[in-house]
PDB file of N, CA, C and O in Angstrom:
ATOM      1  N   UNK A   1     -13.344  -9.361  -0.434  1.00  0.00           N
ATOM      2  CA  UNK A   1     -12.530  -8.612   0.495  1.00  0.00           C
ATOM      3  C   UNK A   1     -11.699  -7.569  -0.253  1.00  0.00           C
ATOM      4  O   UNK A   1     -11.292  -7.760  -1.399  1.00  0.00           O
ATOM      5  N   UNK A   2     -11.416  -6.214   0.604  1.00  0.00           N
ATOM      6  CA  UNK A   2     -10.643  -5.134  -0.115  1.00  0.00           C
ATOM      7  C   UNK A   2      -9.755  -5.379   0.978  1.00  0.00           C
ATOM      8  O   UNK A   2      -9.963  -6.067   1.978  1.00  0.00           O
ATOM      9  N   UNK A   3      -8.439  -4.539   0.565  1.00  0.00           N
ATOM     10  CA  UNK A   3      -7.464  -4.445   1.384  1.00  0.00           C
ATOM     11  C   UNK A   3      -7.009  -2.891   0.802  1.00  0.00           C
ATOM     12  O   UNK A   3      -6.971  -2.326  -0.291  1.00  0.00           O
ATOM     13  N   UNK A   4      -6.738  -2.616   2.007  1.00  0.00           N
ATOM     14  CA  UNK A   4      -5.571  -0.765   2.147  1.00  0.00           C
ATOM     15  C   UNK A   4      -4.260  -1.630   1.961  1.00  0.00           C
ATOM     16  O   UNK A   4      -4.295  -2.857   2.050  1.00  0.00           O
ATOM     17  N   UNK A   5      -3.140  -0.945   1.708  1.00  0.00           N
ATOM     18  CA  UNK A   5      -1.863  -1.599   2.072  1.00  0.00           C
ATOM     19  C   UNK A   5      -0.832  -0.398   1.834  1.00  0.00           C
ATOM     20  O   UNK A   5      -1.056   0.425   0.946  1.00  0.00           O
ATOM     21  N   UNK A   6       0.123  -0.331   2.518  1.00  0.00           N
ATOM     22  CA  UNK A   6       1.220   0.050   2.137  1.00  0.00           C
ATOM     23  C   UNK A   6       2.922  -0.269   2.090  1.00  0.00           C
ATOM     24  O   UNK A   6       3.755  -0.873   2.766  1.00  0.00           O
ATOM     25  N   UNK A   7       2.873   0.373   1.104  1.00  0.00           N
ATOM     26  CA  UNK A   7       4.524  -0.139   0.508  1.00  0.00           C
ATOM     27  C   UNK A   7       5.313   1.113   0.656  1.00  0.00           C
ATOM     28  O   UNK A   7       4.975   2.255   0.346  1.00  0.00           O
ATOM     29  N   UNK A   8       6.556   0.648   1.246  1.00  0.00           N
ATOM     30  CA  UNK A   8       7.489   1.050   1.001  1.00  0.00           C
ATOM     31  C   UNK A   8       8.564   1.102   0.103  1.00  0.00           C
ATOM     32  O   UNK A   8       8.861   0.128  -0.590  1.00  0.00           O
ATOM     33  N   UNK A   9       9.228   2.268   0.062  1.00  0.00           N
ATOM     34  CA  UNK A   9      10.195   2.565  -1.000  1.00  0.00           C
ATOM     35  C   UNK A   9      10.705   3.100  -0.539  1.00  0.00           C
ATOM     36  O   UNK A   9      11.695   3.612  -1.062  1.00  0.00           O
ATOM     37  N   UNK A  10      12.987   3.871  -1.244  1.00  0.00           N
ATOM     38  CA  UNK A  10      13.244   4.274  -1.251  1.00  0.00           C
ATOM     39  C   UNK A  10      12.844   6.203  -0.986  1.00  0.00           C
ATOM     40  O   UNK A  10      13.427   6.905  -0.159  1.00  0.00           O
ATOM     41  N   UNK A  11      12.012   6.564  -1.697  1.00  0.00           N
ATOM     42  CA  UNK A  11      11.488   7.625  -1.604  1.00  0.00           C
ATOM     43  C   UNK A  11      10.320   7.626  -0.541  1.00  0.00           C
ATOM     44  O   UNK A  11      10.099   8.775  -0.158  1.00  0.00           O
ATOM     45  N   UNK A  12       9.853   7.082  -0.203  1.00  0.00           N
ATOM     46  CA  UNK A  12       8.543   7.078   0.848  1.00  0.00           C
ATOM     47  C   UNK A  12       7.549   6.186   0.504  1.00  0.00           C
ATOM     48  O   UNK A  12       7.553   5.516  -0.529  1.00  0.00           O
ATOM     49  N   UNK A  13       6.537   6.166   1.518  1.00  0.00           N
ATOM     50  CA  UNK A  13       5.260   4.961   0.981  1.00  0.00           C
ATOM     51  C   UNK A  13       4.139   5.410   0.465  1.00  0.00           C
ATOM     52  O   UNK A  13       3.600   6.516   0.515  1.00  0.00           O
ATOM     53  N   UNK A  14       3.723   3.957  -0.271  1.00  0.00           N
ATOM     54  CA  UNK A  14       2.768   4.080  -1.020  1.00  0.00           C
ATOM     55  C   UNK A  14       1.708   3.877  -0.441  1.00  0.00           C
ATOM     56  O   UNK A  14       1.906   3.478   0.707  1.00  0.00           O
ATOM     57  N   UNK A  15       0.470   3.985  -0.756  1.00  0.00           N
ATOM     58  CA  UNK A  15      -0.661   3.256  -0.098  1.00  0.00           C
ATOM     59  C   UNK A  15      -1.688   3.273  -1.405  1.00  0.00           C
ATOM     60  O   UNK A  15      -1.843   4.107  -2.297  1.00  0.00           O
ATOM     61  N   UNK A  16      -2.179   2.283  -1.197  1.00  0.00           N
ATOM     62  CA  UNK A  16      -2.749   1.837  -2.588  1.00  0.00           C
ATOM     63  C   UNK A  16      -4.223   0.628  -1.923  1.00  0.00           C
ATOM     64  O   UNK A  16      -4.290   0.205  -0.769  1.00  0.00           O
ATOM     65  N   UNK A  17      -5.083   0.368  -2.892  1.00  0.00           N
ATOM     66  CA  UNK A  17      -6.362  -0.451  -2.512  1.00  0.00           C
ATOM     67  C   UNK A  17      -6.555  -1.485  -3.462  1.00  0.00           C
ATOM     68  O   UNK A  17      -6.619  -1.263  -4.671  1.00  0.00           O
ATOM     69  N   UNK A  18      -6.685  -3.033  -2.754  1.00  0.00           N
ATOM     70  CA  UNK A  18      -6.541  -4.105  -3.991  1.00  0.00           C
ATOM     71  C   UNK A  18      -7.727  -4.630  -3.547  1.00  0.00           C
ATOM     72  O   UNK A  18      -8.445  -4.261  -2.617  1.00  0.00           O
ATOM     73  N   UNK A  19      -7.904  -5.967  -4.695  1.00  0.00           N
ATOM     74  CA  UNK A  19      -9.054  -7.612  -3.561  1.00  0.00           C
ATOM     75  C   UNK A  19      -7.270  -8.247  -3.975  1.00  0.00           C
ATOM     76  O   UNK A  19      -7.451  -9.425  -4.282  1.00  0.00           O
ATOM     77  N   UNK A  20      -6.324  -8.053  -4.047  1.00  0.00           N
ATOM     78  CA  UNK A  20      -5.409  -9.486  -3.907  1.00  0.00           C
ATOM     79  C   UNK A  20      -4.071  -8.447  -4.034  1.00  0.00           C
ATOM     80  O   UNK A  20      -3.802  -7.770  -5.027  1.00  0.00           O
ATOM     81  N   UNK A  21      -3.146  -8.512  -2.502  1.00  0.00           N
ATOM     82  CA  UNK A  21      -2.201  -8.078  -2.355  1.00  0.00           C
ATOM     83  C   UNK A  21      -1.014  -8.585  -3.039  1.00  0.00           C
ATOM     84  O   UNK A  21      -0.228  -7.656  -3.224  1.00  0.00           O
ATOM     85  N   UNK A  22      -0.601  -9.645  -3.465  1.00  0.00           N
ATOM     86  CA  UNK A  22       0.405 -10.181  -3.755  1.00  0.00           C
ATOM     87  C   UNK A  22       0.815  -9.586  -5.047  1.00  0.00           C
ATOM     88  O   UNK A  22       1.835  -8.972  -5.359  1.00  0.00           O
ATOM     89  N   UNK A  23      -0.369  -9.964  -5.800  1.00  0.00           N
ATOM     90  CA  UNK A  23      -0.612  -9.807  -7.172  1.00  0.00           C
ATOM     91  C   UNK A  23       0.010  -7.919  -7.829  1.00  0.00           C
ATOM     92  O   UNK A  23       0.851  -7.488  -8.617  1.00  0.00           O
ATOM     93  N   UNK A  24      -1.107  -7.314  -6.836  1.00  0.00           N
ATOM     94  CA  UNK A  24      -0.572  -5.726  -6.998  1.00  0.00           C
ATOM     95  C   UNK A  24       0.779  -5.604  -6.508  1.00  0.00           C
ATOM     96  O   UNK A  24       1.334  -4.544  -6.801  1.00  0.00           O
ATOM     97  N   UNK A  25       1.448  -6.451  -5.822  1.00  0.00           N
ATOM     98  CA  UNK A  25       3.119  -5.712  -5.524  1.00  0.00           C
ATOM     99  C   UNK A  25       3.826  -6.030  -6.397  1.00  0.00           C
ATOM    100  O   UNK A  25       4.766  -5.330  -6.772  1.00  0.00           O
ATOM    101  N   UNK A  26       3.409  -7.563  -7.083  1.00  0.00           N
ATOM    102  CA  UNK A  26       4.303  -7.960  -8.389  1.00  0.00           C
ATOM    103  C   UNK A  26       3.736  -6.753  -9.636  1.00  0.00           C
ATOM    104  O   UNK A  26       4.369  -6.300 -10.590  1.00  0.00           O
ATOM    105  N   UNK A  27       2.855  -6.575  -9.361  1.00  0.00           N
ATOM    106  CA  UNK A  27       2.773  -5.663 -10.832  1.00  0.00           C
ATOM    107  C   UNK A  27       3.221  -4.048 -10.284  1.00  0.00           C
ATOM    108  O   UNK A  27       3.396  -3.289 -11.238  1.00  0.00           O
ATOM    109  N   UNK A  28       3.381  -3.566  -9.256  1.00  0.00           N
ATOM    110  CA  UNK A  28       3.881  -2.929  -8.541  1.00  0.00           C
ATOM    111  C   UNK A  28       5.946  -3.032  -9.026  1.00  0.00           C
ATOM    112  O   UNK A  28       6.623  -2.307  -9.756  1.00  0.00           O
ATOM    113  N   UNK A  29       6.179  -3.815  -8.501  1.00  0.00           N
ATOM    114  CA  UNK A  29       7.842  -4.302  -8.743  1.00  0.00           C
ATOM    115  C   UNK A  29       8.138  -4.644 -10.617  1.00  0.00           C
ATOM    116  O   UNK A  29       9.201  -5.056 -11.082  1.00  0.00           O
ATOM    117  N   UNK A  30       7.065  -4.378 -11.289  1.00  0.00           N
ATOM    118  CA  UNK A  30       7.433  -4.995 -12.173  1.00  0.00           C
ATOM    119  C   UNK A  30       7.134  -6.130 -13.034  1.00  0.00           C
ATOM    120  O   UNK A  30       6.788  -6.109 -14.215  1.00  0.00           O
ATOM    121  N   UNK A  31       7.339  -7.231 -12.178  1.00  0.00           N
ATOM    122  CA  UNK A  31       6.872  -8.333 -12.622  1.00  0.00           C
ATOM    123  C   UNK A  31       5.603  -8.896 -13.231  1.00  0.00           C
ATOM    124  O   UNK A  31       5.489 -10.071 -13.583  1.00  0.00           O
ATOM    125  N   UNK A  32       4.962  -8.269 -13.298  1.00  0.00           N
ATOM    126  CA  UNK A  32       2.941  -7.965 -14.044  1.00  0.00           C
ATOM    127  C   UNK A  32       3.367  -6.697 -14.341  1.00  0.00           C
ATOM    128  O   UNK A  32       4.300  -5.983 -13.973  1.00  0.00           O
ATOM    129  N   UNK A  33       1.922  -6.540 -15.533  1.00  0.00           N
ATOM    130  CA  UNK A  33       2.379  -5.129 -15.841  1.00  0.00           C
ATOM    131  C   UNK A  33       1.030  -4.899 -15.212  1.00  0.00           C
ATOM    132  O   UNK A  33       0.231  -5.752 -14.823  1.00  0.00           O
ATOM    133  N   UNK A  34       0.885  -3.084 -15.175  1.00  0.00           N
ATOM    134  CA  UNK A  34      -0.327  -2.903 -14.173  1.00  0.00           C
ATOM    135  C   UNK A  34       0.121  -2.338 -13.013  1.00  0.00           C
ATOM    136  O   UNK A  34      -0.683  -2.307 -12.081  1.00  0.00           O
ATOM    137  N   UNK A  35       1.353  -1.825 -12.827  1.00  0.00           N
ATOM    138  CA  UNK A  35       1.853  -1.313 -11.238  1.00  0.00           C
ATOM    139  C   UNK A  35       1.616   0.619 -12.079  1.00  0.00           C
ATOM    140  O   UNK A  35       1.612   1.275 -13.120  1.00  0.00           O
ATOM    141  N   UNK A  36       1.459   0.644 -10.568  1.00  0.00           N
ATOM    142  CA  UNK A  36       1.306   2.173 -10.627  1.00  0.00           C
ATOM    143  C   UNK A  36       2.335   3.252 -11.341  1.00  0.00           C
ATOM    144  O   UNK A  36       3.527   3.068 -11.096  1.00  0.00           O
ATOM    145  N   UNK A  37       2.108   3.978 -11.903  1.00  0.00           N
ATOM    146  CA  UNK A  37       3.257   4.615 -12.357  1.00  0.00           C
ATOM    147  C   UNK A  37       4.156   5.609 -11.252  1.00  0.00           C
ATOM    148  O   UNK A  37       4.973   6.418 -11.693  1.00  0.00           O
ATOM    149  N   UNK A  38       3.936   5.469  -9.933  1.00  0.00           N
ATOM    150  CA  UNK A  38       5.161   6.221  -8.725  1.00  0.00           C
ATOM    151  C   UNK A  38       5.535   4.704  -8.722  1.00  0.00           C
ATOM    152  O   UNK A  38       5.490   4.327  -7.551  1.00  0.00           O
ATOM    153  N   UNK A  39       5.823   3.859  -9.410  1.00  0.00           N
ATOM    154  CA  UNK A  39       6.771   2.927  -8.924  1.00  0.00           C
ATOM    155  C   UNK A  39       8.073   2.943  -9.761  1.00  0.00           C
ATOM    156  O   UNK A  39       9.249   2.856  -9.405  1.00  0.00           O
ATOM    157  N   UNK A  40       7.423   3.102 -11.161  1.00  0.00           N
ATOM    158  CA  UNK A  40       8.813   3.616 -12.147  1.00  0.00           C
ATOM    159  C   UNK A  40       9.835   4.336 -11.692  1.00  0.00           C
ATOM    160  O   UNK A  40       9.819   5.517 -11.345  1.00  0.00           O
ATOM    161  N   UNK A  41      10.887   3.453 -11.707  1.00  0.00           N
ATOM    162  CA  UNK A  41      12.055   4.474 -11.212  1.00  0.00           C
ATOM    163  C   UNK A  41      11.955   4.204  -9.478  1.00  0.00           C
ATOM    164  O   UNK A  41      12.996   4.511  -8.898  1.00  0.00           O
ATOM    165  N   UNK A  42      11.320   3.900  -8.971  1.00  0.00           N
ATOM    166  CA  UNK A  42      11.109   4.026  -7.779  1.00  0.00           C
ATOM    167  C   UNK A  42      10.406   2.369  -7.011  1.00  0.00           C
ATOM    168  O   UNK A  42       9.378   2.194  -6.357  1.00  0.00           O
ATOM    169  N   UNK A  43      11.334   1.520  -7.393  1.00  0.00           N
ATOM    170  CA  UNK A  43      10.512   0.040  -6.799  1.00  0.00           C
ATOM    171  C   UNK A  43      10.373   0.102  -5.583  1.00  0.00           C
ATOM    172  O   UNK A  43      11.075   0.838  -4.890  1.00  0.00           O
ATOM    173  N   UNK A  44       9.161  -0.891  -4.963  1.00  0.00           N
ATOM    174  CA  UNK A  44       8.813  -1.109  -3.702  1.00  0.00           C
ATOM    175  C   UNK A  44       9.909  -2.308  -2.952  1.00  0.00           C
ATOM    176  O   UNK A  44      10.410  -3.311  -3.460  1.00  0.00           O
ATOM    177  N   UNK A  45      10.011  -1.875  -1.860  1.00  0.00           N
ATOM    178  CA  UNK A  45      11.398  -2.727  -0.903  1.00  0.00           C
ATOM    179  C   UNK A  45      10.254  -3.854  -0.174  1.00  0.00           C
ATOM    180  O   UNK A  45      10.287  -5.049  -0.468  1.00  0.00           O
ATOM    181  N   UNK A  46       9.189  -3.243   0.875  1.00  0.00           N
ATOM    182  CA  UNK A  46       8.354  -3.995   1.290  1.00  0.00           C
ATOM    183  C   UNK A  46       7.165  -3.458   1.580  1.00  0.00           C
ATOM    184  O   UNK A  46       6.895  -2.262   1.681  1.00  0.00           O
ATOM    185  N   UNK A  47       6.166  -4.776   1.766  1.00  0.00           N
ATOM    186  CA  UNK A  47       4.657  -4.374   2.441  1.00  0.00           C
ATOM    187  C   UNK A  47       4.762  -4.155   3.735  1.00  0.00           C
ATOM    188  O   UNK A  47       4.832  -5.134   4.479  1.00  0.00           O
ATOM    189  N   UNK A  48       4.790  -3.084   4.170  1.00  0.00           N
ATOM    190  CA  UNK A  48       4.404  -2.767   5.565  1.00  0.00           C
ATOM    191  C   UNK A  48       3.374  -2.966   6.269  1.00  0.00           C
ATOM    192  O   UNK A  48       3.526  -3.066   7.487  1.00  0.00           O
ATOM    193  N   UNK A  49       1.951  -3.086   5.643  1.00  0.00           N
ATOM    194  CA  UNK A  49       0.995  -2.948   6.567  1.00  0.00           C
ATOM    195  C   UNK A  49       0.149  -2.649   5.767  1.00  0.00           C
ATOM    196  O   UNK A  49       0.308  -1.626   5.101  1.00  0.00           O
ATOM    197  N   UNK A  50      -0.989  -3.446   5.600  1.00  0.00           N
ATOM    198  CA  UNK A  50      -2.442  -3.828   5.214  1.00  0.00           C
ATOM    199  C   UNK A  50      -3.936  -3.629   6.182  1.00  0.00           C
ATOM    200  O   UNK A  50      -3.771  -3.954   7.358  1.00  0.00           O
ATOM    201  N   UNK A  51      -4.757  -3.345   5.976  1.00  0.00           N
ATOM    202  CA  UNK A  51      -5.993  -3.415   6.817  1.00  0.00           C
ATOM    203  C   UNK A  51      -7.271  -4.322   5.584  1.00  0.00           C
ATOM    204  O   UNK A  51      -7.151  -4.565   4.384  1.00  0.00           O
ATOM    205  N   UNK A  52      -8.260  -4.578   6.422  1.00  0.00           N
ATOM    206  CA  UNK A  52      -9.045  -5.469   5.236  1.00  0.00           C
ATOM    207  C   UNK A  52     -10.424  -4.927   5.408  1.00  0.00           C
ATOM    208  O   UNK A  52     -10.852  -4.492   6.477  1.00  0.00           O
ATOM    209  N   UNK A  53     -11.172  -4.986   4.156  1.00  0.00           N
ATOM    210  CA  UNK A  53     -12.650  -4.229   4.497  1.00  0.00           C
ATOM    211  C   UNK A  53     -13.259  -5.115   3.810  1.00  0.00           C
ATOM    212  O   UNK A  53     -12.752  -5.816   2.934  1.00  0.00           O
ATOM    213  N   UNK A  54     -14.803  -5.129   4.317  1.00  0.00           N
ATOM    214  CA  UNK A  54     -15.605  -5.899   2.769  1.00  0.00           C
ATOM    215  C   UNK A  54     -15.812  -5.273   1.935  1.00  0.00           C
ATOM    216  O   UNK A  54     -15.602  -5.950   0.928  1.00  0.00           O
ATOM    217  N   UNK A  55     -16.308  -3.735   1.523  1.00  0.00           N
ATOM    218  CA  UNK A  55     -16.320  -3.375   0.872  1.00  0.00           C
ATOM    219  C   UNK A  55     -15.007  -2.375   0.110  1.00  0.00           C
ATOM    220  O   UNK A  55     -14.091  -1.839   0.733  1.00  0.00           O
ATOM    221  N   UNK A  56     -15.212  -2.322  -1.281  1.00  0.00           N
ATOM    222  CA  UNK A  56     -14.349  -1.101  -1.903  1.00  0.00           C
ATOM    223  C   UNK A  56     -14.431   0.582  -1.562  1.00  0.00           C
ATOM    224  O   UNK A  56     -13.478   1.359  -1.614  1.00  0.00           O
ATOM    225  N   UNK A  57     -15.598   0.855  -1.262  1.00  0.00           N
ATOM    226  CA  UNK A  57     -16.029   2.253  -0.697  1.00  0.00           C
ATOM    227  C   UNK A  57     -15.779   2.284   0.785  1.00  0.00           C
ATOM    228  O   UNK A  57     -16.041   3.370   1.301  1.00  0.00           O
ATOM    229  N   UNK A  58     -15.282   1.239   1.682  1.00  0.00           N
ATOM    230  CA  UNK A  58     -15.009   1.421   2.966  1.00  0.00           C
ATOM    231  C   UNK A  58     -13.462   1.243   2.986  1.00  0.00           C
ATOM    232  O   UNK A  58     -12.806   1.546   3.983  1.00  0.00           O
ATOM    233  N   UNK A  59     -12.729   0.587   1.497  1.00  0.00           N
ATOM    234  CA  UNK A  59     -11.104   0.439   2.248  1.00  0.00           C
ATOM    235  C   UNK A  59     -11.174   1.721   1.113  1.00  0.00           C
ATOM    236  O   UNK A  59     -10.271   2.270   1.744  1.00  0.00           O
ATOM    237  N   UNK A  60     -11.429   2.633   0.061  1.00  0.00           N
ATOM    238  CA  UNK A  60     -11.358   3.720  -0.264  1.00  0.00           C
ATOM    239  C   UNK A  60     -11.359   4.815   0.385  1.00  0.00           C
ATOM    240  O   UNK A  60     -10.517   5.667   0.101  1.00  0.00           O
ATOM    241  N   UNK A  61     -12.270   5.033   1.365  1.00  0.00           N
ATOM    242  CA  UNK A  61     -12.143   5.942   2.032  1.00  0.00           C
ATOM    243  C   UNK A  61     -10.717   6.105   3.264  1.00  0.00           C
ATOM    244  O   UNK A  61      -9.906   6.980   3.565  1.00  0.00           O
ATOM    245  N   UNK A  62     -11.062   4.569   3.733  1.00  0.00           N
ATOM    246  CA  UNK A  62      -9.944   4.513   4.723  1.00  0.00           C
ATOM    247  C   UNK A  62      -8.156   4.754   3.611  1.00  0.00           C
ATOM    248  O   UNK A  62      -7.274   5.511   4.016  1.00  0.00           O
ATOM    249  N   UNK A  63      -8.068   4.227   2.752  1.00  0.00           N
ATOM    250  CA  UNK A  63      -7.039   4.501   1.846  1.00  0.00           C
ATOM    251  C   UNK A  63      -6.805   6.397   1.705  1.00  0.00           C
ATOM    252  O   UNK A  63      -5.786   7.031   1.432  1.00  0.00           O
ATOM    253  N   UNK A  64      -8.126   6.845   2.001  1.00  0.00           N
ATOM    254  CA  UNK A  64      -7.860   8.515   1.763  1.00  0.00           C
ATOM    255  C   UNK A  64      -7.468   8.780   2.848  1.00  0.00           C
ATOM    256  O   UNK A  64      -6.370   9.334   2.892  1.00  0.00           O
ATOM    257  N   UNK A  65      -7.931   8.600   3.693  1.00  0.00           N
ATOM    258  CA  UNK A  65      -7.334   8.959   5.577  1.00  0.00           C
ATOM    259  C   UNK A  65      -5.717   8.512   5.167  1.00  0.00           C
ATOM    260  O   UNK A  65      -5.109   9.570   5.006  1.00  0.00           O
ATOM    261  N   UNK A  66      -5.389   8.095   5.085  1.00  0.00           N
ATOM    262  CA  UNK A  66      -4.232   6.979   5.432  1.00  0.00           C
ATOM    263  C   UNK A  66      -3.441   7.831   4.207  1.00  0.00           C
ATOM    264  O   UNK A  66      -2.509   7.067   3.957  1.00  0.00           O
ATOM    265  N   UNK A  67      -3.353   8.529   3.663  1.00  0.00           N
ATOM    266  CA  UNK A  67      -2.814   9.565   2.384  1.00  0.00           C
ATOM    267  C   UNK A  67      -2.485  10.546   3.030  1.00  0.00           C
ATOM    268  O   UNK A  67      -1.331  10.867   3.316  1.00  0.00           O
ATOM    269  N   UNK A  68      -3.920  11.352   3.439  1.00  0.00           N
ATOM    270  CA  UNK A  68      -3.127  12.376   4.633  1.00  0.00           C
ATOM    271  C   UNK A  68      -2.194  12.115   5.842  1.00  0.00           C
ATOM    272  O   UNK A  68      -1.435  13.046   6.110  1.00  0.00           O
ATOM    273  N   UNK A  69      -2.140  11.280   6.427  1.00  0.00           N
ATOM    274  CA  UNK A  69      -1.367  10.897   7.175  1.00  0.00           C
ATOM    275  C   UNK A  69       0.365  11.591   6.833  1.00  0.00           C
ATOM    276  O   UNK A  69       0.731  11.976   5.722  1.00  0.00           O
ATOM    277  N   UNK A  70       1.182  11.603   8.044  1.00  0.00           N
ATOM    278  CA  UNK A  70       2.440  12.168   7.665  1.00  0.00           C
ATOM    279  C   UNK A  70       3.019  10.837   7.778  1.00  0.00           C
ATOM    280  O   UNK A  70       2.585   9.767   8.205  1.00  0.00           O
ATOM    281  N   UNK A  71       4.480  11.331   7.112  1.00  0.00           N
ATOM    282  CA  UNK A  71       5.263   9.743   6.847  1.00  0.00           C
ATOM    283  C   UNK A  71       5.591   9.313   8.413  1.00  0.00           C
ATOM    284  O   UNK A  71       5.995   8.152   8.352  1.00  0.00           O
ATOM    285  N   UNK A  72       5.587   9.759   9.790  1.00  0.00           N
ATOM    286  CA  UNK A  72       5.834   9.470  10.635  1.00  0.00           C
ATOM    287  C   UNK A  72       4.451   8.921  11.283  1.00  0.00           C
ATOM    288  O   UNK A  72       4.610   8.129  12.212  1.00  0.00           O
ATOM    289  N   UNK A  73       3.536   9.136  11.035  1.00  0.00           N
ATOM    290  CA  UNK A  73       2.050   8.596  11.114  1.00  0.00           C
ATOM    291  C   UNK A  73       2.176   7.216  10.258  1.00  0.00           C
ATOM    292  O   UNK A  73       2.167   6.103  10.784  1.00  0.00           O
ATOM    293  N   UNK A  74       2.283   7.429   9.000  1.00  0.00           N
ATOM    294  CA  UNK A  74       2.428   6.124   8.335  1.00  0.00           C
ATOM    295  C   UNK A  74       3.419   4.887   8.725  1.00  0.00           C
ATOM    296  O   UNK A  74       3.040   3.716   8.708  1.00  0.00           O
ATOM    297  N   UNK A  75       4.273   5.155   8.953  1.00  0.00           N
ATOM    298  CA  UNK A  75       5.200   4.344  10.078  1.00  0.00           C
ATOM    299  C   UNK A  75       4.798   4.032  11.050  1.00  0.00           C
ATOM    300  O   UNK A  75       4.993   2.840  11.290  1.00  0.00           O
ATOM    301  N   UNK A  76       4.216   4.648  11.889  1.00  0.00           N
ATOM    302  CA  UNK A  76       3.701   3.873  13.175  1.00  0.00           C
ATOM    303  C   UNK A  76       2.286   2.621  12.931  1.00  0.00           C
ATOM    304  O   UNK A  76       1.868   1.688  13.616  1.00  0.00           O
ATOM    305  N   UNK A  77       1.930   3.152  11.734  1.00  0.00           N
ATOM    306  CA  UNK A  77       1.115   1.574  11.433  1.00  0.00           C
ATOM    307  C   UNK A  77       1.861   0.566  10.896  1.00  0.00           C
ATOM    308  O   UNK A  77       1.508  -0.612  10.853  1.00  0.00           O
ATOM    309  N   UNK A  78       2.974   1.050  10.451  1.00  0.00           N
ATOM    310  CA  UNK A  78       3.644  -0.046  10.054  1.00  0.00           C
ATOM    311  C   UNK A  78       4.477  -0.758  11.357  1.00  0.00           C
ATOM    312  O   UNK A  78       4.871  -1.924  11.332  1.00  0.00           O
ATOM    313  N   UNK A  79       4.626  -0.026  12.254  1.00  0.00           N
ATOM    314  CA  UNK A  79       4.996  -0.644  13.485  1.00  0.00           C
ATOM    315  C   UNK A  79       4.002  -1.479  14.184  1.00  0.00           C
ATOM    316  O   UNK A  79       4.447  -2.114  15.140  1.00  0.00           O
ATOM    317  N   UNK A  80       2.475  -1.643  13.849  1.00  0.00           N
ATOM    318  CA  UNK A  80       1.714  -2.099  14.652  1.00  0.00           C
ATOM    319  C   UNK A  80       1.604  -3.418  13.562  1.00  0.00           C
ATOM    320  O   UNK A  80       0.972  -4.375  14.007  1.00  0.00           O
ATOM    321  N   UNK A  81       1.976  -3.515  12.631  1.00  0.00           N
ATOM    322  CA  UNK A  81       1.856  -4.763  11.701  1.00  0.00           C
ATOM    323  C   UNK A  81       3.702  -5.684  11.924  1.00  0.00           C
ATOM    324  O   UNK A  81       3.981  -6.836  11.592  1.00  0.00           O
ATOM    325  N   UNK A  82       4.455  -4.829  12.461  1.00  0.00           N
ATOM    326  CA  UNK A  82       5.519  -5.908  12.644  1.00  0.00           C
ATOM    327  C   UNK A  82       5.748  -6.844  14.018  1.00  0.00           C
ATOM    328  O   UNK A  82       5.894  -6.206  15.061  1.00  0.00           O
ATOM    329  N   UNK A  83       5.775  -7.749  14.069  1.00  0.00           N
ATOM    330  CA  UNK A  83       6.428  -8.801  14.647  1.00  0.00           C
ATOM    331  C   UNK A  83       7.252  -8.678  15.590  1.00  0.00           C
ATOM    332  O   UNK A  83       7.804  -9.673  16.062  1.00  0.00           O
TER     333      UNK A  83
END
């Protein structure tokens, strides 16, 4: 399984493509090394919102859609993942 996901931050969100979410936010925050370098200086607050694919070339592409997106676009998926 792939996963899209995005994180939030202070400065705006991330969106990024894993097989294991947890893992990439700790190395993301720090805690593993291996987080992206827009996190330096800039830690993630929370996961907003994930989608899941089987393949890597299907949550890649969807990860590129989801880039263009505006930060008010990106928010409203994060509204469809909250509770």
């Amino acid at each position: 399984m792939w996963f899209v996901y995005l994180i939030r931050t202070k400065k705006g969100i991330y969106a990024g493509v894993t097989t294991d979410i947890l893992r990439r936010y700790y190395q993301h925050s720090g805690y593993i090394s291996g987080g992206a370098k827009f996190f330096r200086g800039n830690k993630p607050i929370e996961l907003i919102y994930f989608e899941i694919f089987e393949s890597r070339s299907e949550a890649q592409k969807r990860e590129s859609e989801i880039k263009k997106f505006s930060k008010q676009k990106k928010e409203s998926l994060a509204k469809l993942f909250t509770v």
